[in-house]
C-alpha positions as CSV (number, residue, x, y, z in Angstrom):
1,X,53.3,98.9,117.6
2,X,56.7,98.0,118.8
3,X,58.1,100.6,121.2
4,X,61.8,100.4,122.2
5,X,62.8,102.4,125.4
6,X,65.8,105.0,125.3
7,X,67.6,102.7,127.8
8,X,67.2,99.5,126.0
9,X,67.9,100.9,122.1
10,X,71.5,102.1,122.6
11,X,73.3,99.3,124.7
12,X,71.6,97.6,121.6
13,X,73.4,99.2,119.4
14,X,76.2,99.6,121.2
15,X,77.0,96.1,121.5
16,X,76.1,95.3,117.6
17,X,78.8,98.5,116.6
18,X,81.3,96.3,119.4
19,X,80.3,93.3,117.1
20,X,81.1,94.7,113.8
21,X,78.0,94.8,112.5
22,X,77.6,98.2,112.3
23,X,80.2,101.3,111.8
24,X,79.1,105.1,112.9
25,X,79.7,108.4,112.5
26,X,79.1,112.0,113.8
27,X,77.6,114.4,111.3
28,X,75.0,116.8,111.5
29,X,71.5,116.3,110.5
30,X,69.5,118.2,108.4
31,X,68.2,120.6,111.0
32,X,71.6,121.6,111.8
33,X,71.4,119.0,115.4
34,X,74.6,117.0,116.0
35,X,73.8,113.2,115.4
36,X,75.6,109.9,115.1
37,X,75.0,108.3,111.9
38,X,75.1,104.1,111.7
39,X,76.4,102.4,108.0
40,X,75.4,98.4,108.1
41,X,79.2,97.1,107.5
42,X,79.6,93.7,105.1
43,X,80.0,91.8,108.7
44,X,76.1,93.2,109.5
45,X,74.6,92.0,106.0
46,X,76.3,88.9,106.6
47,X,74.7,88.6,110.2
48,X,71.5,90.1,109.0
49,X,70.8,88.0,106.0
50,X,71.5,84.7,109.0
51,X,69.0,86.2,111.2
52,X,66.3,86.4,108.6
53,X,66.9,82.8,107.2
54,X,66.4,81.6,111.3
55,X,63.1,84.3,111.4
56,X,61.9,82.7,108.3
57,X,62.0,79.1,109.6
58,X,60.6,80.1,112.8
59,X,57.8,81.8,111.7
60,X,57.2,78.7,109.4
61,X,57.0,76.8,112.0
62,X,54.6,79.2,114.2
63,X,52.4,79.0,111.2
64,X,52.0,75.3,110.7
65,X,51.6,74.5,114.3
66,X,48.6,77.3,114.5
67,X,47.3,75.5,111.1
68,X,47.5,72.3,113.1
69,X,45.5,73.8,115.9
C-alpha cells in the first residue's frame, strides 16, 4: 500500500495548483469540518492524460524486459 506523508502530499499539491493543473476551493464537508476542495482544470486532464501515455510505455517496457529475463 502506498502511504504518502502529511509533509510530502501538500507541497504536492501545492505546486500542481501553482502549475494549473488543478483549481481549489474552501467549502465545508459533509460533517460540517472546513476543507479545501481540488477540481482537475482542462490544463490537468491535459497533463494527466501525457503522464499516463509515458506510464503506459514504461510499464511496457518493465514488462518485456522481465519477459526477457
Amino acid at each position: 500500500m502506498l502511504n504518502v506523508e502529511q509533509g510530502s502530499l501538500y507541497p504536492a499539491v501545492y505546486r500542481i495548483e501553482q502549475r494549473g493543473w488543478v483549481s481549489s476551493k474552501w467549502g465545508v464537508t459533509e460533517t460540517g469540518r472546513r476543507a479545501k476542495f481540488y477540481t482537475l482544470t482542462k490544463a490537468g486532464r491535459k497533463q494527466l492524460a501525457a503522464e499516463e501515455e509515458s506510464w503506459d510505455l514504461l510499464s511496457l517496457a518493465i514488462s518485456k524486459v522481465r519477459k526477457a529475463v
